[in-house]
Backbone as ProteinMPNN parsed JSONL, in Angstrom:
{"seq_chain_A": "XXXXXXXXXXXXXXXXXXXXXXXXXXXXXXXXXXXXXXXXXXXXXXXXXXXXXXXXXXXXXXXXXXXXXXXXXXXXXXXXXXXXXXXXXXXXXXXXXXXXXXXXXXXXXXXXXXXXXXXXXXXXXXXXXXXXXXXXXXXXXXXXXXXXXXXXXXXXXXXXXXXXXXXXXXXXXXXXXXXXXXXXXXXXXXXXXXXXXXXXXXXXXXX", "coords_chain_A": {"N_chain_A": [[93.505, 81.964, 85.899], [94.64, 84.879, 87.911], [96.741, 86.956, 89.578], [98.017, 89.111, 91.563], [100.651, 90.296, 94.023], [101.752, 91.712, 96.535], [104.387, 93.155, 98.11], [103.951, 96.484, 99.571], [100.997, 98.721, 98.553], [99.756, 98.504, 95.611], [102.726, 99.244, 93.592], [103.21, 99.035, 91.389], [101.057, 100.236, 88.824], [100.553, 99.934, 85.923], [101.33, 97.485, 85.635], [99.593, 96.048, 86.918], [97.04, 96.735, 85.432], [97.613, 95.971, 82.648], [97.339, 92.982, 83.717], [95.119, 92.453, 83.977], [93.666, 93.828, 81.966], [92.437, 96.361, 80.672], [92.05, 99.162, 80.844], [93.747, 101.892, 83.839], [91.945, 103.362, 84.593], [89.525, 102.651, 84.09], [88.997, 100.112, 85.818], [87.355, 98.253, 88.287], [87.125, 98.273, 91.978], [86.38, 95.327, 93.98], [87.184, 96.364, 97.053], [88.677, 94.642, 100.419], [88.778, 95.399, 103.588], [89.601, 93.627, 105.542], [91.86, 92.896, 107.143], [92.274, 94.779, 109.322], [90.272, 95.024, 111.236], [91.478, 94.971, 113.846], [91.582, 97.191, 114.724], [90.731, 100.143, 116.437], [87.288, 101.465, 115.874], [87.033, 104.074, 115.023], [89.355, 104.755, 114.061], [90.499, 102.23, 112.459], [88.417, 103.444, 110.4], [89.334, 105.444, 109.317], [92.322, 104.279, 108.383], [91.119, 102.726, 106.616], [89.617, 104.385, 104.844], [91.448, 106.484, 104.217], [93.238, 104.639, 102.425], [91.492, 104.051, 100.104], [91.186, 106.264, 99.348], [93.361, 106.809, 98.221], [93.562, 104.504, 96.079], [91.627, 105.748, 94.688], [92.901, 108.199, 93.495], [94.513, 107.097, 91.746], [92.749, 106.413, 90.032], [91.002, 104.303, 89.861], [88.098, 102.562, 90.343], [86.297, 102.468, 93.314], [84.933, 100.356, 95.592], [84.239, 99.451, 98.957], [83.917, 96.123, 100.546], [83.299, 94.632, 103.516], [83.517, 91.874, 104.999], [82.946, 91.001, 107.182], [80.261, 91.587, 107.247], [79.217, 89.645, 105.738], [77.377, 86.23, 105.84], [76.974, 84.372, 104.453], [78.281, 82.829, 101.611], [76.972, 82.505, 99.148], [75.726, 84.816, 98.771], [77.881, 87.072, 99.373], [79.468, 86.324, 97.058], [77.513, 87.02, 94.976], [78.083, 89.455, 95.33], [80.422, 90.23, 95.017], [80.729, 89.576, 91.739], [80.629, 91.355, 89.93], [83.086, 93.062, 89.98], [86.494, 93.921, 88.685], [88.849, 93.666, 89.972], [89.322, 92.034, 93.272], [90.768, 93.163, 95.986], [92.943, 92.712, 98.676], [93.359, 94.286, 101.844], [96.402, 95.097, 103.653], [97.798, 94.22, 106.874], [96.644, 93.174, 109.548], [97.23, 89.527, 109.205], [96.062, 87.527, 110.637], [93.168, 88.161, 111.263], [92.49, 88.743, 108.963], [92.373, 86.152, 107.765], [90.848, 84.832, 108.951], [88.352, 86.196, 108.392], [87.727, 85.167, 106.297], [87.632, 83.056, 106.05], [84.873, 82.844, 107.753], [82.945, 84.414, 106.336], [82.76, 83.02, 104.169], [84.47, 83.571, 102.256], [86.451, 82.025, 101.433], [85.618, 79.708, 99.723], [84.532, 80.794, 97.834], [86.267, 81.959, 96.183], [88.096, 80.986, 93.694], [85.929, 79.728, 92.399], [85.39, 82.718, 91.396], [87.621, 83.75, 90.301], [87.984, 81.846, 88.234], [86.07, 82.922, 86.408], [87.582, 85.243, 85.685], [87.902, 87.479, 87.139], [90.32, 89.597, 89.109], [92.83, 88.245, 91.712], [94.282, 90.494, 94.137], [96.417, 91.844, 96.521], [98.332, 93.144, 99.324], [100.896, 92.533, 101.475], [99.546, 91.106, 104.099], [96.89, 90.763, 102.776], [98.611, 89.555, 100.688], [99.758, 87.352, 101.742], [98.037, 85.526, 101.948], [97.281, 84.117, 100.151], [98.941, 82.207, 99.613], [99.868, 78.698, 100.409], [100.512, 78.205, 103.007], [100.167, 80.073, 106.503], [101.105, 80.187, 108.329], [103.881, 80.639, 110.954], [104.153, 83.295, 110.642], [103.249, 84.679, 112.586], [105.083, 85.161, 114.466], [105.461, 88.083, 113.47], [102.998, 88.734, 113.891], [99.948, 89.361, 115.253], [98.583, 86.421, 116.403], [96.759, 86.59, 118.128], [94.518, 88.299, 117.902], [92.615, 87.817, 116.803], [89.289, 86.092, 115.923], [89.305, 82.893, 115.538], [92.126, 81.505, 115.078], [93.48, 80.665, 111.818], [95.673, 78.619, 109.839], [96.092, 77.626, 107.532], [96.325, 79.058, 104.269], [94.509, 80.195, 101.103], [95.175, 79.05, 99.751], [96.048, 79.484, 96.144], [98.165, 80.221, 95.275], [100.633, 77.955, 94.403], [102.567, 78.267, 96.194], [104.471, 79.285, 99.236], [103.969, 82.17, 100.634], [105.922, 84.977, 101.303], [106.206, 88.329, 101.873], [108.102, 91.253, 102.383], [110.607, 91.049, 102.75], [112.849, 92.15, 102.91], [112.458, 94.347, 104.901], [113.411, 95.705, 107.629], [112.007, 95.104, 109.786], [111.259, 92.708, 109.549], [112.789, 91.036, 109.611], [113.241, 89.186, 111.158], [111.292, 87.095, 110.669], [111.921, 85.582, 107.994], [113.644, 83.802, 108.894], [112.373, 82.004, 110.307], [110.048, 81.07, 109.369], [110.822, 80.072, 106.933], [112.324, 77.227, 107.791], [109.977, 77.001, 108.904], [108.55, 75.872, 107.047], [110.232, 74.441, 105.857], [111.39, 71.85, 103.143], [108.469, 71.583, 102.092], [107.866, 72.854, 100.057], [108.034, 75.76, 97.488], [109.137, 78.607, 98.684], [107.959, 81.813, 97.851], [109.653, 84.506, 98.048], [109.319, 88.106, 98.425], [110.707, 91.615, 98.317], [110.097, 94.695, 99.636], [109.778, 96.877, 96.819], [108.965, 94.857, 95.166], [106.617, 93.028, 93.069], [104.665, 90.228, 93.116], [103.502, 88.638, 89.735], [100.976, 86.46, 88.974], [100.059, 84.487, 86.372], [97.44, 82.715, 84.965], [98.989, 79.986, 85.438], [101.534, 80.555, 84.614], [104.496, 82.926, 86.173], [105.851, 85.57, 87.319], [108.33, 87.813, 89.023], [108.508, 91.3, 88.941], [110.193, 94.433, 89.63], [109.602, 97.23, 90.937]], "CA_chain_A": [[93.553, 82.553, 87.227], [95.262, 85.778, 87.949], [97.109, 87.777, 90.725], [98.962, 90.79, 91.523], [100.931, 90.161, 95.138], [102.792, 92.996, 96.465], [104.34, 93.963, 100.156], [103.141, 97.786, 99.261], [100.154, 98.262, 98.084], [99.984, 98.506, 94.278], [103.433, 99.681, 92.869], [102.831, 98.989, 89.582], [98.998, 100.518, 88.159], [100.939, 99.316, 84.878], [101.203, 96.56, 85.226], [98.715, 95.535, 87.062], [96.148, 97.173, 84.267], [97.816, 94.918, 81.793], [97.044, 91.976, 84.044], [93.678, 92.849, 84.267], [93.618, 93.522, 80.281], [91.896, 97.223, 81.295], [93.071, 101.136, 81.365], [93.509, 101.721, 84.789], [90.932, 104.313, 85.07], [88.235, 101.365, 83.908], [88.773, 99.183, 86.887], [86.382, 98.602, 89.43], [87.745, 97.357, 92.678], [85.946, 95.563, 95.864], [88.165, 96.468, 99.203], [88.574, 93.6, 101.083], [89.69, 95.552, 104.484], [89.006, 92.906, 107.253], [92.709, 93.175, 107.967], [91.958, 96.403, 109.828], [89.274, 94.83, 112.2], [91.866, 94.772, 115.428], [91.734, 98.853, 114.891], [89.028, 100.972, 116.927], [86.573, 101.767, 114.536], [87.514, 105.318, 114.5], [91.257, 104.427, 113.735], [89.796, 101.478, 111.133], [87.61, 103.966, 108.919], [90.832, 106.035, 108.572], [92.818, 103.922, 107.667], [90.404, 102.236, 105.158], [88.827, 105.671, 103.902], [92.949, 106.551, 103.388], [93.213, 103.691, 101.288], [90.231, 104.007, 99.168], [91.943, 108.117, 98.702], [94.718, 106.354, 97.138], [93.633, 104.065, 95.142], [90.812, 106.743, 93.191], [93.946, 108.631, 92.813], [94.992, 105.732, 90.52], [91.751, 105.994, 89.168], [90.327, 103.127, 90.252], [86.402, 102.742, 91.371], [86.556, 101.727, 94.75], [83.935, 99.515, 96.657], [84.555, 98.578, 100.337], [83.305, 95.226, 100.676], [83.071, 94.414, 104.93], [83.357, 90.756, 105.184], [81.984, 91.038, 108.253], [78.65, 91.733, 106.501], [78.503, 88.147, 104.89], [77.591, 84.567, 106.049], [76.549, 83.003, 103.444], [78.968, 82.896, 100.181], [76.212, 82.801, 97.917], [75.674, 86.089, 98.69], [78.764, 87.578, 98.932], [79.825, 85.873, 95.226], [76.732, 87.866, 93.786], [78.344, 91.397, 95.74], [81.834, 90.244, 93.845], [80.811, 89.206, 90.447], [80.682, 92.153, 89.063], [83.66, 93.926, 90.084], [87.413, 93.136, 87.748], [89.25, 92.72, 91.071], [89.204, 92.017, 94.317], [91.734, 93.386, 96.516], [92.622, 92.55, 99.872], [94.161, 94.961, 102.242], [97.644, 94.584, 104.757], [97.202, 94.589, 107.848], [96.992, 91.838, 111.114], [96.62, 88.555, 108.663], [95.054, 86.286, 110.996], [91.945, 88.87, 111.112], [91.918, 88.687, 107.663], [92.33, 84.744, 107.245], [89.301, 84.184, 109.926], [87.012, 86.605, 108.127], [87.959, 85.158, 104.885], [86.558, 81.586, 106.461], [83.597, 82.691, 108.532], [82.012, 84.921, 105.338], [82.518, 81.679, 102.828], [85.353, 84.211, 101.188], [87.447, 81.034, 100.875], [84.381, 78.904, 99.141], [83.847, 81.116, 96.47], [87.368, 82.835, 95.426], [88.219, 80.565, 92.947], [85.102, 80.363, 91.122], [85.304, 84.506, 90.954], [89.357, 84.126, 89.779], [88.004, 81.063, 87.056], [85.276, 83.644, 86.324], [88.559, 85.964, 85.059], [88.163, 88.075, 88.48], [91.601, 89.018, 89.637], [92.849, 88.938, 93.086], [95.38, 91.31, 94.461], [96.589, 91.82, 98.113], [99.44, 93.879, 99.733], [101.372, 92.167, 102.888], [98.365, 90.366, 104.7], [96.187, 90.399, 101.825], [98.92, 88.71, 99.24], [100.118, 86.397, 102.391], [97.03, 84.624, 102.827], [97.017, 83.887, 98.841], [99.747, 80.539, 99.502], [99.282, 77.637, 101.268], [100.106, 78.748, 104.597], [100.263, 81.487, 106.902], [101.684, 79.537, 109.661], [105.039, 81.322, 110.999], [103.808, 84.973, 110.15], [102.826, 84.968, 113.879], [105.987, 86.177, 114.962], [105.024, 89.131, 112.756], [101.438, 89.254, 113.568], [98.894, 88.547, 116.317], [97.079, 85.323, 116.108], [95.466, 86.459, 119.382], [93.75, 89.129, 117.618], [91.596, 86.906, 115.575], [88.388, 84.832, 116.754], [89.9, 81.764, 115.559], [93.065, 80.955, 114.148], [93.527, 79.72, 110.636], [96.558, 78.943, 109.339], [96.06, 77.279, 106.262], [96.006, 79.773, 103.31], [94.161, 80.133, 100.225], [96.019, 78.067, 97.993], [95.388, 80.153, 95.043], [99.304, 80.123, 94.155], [101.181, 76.727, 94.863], [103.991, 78.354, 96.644], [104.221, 79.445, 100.581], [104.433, 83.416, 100.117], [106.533, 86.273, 101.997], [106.139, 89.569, 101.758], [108.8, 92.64, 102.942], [112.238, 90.799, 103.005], [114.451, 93.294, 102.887], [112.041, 95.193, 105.624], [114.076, 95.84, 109.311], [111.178, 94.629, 111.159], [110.634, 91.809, 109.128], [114.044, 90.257, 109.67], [113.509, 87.737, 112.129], [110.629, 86.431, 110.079], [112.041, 84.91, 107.41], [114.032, 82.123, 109.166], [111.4, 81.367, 111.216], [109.075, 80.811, 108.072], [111.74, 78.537, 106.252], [112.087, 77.06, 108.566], [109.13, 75.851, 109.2], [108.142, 75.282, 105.757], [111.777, 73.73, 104.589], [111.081, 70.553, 102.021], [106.989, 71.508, 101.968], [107.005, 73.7, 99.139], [108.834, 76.819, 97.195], [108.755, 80.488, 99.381], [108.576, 83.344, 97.014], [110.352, 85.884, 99.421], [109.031, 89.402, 97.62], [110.849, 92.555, 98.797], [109.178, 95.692, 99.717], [109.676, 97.293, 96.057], [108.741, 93.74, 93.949], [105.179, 92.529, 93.312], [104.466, 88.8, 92.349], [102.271, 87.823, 89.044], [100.492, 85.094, 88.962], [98.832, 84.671, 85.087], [97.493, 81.535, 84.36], [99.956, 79.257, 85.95], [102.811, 81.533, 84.491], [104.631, 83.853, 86.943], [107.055, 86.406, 87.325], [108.223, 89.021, 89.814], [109.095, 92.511, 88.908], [110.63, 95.069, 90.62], [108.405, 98.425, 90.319]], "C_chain_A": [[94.686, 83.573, 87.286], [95.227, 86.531, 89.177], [98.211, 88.495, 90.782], [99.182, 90.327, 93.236], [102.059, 91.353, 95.254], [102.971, 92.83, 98.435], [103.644, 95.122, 100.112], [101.656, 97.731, 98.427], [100.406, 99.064, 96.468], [101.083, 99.401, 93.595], [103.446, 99.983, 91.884], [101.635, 99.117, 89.047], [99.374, 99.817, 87.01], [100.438, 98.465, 84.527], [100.058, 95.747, 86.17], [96.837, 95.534, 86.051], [96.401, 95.987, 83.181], [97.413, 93.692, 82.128], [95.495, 91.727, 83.874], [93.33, 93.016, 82.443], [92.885, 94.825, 79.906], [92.584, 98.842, 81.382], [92.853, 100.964, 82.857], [92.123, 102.475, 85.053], [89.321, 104.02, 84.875], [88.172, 100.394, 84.578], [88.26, 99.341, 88.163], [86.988, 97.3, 90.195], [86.59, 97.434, 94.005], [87.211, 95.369, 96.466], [87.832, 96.017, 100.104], [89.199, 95.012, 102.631], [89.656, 95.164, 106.133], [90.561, 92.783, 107.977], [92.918, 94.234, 109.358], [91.309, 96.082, 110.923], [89.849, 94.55, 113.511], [92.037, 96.335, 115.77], [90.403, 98.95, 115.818], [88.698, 101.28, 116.066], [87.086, 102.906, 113.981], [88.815, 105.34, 113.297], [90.762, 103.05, 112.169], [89.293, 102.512, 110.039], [88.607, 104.708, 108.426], [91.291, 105.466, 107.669], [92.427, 103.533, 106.081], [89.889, 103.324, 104.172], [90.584, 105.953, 103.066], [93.238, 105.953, 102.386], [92.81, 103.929, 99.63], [90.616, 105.392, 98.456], [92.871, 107.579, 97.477], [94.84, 105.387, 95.947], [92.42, 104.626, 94.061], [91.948, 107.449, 92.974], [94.864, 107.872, 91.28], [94.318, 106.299, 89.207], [91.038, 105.069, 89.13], [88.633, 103.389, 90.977], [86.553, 101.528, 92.285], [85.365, 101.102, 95.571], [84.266, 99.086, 98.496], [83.576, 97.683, 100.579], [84.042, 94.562, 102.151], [83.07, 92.823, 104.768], [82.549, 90.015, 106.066], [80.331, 91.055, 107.987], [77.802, 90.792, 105.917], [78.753, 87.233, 105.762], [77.448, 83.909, 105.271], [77.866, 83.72, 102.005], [78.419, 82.91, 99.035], [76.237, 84.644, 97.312], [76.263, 87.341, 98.663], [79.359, 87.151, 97.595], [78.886, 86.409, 94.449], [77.306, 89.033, 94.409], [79.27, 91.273, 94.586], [81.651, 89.884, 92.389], [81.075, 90.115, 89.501], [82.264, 92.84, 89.068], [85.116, 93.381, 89.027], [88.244, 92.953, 88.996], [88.96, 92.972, 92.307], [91.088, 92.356, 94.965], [91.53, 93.67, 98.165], [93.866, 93.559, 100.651], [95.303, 94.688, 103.432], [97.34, 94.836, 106.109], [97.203, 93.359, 109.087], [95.844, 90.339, 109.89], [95.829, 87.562, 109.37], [93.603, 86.607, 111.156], [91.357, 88.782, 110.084], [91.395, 87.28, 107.281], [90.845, 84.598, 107.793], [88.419, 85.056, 108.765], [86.915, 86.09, 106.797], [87.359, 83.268, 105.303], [85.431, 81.716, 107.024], [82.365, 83.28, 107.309], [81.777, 83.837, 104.541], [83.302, 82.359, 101.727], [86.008, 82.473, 100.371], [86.509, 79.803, 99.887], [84.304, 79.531, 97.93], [84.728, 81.704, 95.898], [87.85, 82.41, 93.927], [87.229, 80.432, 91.78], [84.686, 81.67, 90.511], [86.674, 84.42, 89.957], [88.537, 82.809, 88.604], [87.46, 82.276, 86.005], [86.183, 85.003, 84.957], [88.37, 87.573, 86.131], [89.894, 88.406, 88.804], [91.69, 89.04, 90.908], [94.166, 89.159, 93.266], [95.175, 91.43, 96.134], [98.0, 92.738, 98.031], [99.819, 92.943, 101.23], [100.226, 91.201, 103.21], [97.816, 89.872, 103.688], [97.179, 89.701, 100.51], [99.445, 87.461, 100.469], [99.047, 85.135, 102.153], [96.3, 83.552, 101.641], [97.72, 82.528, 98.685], [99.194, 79.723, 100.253], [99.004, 77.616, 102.826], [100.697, 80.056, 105.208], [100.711, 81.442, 108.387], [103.203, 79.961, 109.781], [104.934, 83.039, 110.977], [104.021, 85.345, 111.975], [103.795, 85.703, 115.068], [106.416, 87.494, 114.806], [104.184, 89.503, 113.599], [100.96, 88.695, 115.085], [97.701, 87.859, 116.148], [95.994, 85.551, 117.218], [94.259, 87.595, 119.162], [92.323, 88.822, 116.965], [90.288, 86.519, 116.496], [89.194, 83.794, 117.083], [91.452, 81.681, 114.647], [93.549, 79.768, 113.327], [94.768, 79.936, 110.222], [96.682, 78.158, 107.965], [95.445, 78.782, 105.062], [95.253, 79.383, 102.332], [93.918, 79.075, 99.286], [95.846, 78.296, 96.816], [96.61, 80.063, 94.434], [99.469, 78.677, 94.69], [102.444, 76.97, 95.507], [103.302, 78.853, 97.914], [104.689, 81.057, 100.254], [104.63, 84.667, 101.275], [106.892, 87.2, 101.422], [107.271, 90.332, 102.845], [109.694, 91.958, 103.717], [112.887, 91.144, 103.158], [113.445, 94.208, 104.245], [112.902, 94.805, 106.959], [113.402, 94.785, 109.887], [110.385, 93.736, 110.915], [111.649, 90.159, 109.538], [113.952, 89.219, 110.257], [112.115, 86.485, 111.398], [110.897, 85.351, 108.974], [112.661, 83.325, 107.935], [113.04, 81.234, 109.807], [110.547, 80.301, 109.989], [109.418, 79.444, 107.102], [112.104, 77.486, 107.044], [111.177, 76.015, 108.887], [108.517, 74.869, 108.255], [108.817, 74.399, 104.742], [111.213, 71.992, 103.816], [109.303, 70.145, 101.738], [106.821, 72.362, 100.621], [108.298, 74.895, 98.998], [108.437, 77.678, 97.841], [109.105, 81.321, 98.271], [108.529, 84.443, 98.337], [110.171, 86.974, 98.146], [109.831, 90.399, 98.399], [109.955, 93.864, 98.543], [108.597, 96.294, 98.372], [109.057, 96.089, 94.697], [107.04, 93.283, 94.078], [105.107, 90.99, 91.863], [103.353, 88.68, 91.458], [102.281, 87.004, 88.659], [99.291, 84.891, 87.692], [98.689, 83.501, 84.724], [98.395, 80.06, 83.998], [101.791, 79.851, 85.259], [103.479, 82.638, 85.587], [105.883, 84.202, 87.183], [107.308, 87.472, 88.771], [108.915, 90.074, 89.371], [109.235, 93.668, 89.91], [110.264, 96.785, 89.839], [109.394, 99.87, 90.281]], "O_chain_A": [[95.734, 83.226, 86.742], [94.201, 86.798, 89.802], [99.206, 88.419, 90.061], [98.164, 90.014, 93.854], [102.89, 91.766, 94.445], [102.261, 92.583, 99.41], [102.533, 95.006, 100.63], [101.316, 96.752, 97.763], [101.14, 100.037, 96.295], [100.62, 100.358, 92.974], [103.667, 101.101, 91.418], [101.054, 98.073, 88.751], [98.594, 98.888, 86.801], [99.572, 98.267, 83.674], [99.826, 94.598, 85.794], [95.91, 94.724, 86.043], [95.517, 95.179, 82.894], [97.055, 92.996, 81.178], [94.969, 90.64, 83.632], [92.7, 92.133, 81.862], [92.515, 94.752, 78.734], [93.525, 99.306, 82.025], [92.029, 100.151, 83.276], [91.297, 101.965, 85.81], [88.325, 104.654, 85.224], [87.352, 99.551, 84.216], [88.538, 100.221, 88.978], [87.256, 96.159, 89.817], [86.111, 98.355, 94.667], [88.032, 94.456, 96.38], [86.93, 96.48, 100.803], [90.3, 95.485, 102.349], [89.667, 95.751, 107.214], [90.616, 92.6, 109.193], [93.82, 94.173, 110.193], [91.625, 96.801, 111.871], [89.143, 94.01, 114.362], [92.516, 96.727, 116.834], [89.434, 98.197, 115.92], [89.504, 101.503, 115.163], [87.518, 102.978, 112.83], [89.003, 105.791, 112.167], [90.836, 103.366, 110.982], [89.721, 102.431, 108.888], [88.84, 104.71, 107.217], [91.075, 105.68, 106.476], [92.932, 103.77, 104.984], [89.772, 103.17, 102.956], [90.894, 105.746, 101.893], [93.521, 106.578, 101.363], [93.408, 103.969, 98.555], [90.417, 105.619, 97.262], [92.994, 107.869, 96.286], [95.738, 105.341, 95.107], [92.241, 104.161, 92.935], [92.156, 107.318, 91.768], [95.515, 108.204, 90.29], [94.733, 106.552, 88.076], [90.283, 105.003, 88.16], [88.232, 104.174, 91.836], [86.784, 100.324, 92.166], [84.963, 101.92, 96.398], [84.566, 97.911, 98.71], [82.439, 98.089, 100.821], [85.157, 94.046, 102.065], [82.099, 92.622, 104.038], [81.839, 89.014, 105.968], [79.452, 90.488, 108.636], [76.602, 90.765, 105.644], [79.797, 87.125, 106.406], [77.797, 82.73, 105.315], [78.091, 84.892, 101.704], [79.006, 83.213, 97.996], [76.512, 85.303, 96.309], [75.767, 88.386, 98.242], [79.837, 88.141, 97.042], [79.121, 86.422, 93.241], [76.848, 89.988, 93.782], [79.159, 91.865, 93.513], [82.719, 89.932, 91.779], [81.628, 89.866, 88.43], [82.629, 93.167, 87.939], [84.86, 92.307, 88.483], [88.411, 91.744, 89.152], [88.379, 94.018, 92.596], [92.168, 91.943, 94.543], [90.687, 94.32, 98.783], [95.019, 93.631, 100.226], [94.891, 93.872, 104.257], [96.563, 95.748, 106.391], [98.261, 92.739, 109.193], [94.632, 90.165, 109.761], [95.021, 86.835, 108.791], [92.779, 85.693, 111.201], [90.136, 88.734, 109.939], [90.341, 87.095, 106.673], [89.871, 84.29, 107.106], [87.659, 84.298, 108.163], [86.014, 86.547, 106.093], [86.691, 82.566, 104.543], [84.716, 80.719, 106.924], [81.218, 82.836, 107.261], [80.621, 83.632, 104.172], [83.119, 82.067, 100.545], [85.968, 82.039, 99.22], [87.241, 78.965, 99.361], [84.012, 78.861, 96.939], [84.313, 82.214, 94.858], [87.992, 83.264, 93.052], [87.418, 80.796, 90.62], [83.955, 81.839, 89.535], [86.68, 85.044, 88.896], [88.768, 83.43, 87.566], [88.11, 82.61, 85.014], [85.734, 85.462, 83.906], [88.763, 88.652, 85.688], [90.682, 87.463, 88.729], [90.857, 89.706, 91.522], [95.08, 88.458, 92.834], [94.167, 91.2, 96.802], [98.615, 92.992, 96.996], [98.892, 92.736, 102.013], [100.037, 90.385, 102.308], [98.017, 88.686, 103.427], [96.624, 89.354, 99.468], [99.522, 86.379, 99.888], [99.365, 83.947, 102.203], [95.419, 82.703, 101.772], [97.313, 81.728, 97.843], [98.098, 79.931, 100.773], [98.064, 77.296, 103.553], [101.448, 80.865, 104.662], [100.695, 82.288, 109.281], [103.891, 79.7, 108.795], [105.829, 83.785, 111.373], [104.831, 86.148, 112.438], [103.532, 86.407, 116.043], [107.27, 88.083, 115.469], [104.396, 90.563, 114.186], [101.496, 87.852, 115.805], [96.533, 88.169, 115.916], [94.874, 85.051, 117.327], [93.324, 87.789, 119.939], [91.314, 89.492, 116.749], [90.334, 86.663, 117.717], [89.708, 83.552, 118.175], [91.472, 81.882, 113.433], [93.866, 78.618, 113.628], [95.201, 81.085, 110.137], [97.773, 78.316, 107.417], [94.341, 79.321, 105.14], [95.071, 78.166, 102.346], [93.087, 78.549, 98.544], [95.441, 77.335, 96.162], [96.603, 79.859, 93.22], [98.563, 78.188, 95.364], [103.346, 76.134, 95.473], [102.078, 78.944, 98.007], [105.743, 81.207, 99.636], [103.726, 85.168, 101.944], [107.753, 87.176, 100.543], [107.278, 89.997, 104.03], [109.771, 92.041, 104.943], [113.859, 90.567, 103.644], [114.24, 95.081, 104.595], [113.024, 93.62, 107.271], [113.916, 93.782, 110.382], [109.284, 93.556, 111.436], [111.402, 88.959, 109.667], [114.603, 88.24, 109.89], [112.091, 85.28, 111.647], [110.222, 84.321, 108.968], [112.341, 82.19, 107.582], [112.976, 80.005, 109.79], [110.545, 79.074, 109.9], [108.814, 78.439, 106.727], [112.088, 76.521, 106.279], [111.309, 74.805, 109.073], [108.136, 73.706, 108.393], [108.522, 73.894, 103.659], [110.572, 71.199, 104.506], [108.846, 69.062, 101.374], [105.695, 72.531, 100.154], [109.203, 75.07, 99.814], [107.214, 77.804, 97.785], [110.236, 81.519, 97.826], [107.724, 84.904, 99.146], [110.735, 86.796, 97.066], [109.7, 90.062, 99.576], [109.27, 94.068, 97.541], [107.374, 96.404, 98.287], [108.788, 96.441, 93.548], [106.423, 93.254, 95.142], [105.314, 90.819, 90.661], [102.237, 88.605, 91.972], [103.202, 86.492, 88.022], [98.077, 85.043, 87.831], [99.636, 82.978, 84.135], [98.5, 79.369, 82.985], [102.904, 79.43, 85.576], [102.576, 83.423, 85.876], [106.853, 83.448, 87.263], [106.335, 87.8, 89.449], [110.129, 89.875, 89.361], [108.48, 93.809, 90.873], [110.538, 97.279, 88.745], [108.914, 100.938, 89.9]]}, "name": "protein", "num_of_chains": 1, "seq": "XXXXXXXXXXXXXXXXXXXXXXXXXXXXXXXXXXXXXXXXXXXXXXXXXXXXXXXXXXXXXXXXXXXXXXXXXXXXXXXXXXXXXXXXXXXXXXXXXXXXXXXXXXXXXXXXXXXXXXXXXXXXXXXXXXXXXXXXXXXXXXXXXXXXXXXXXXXXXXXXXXXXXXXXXXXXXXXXXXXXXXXXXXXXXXXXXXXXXXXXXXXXXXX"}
């Protein structure tokens, strides 16, 4: 199982290519960007079309995969099989968490990442990768959501924060420890560091 966690979105093409085992300019990515779904559409396709600019600049082949589009997980796990990762975009996490339970994202991630799938996220999309996502909220708006989920992923075994060193992140961290103190390790990432996660090995470098 393998992951690339970042506050920004992909610092390192490097090393995330190496993770992946891949030139960059041979990776095909679906774009998770249900973070986005508290935008007006207008203001949504921006952003997400922006995105999608920046990461063919990479070199990357870009997919936008709508979450919104799936109920069943069968059927979204045949959209994702093919692609080498999945990457989820930053953005209002509790939008993301819900659509990542109502599609059957969370049902089928793991057998895509056994599969040798990777998954990558920035902010929202690497938050939602630990156990929980409970505390963010003083960040984020849970009222933006349908429902609010605060159980994460669990794809790493740690509780994971993104953009430590950020101003307007500051009051987040105590909150977070806080709530999470003697449940589990926090990898606190700063803006410039991105967490990998290779096959129960993991490091963070600073890009």
């Amino acid at each position: 199982m393998k992951l690339y966690l970042s506050s920004k979105p992909i610092p390192s093409p490097s090393d995330l290519a190496a993770l992946i085992g891949k030139p960059i300019n041979t990776i095909s990515v679906a774009l998770l960007p249900n973070s986005k779904d508290f935008f007006a559409e207008h203001a949504r396709n921006y952003l997400v079309n922006d995105f999608v600019a920046y990461m063919e600049q990479l070199g990357l082949a870009v997919e936008v995969v709508d979450l919104r589009d799936y109920s069943d997980g069968d059927a979204l796990k045949q959209k994702l099989t093919s692609c080498d990762l999945i990457w989820a975009m930053g953005g209002n996490t509790f939008n993301l968490r819900y659509e990542m339970k109502r599609s059957g994202f969370e049902k089928i991630i793991r057998e895509l990442l056994d599969q040798g799938i990777v998954y990558g996220g920035d902010s929202a999309g690497a938050l939602v990768a630990g156990i929980s996502i409970a505390g963010i909220e003083s960040a984020d708006k849970p009222q933006f959501a349908e429902e609010v989920v605060d159980e994460g992923l669990n794809l790493i075994p740690f509780f994971f924060l993104p953009h430590v060193d950020s101003p307007g992140y500051a009051h987040v961290l105590p909150v977070f420890k806080r709530l999470h103190q003697g449940s589990g390790d926090i990898i606190e990432l700063k803006d410039s560091q991105v967490f990998i996660f290779d096959n129960n090995s993991h490091r963070i470098i600073t890009a």
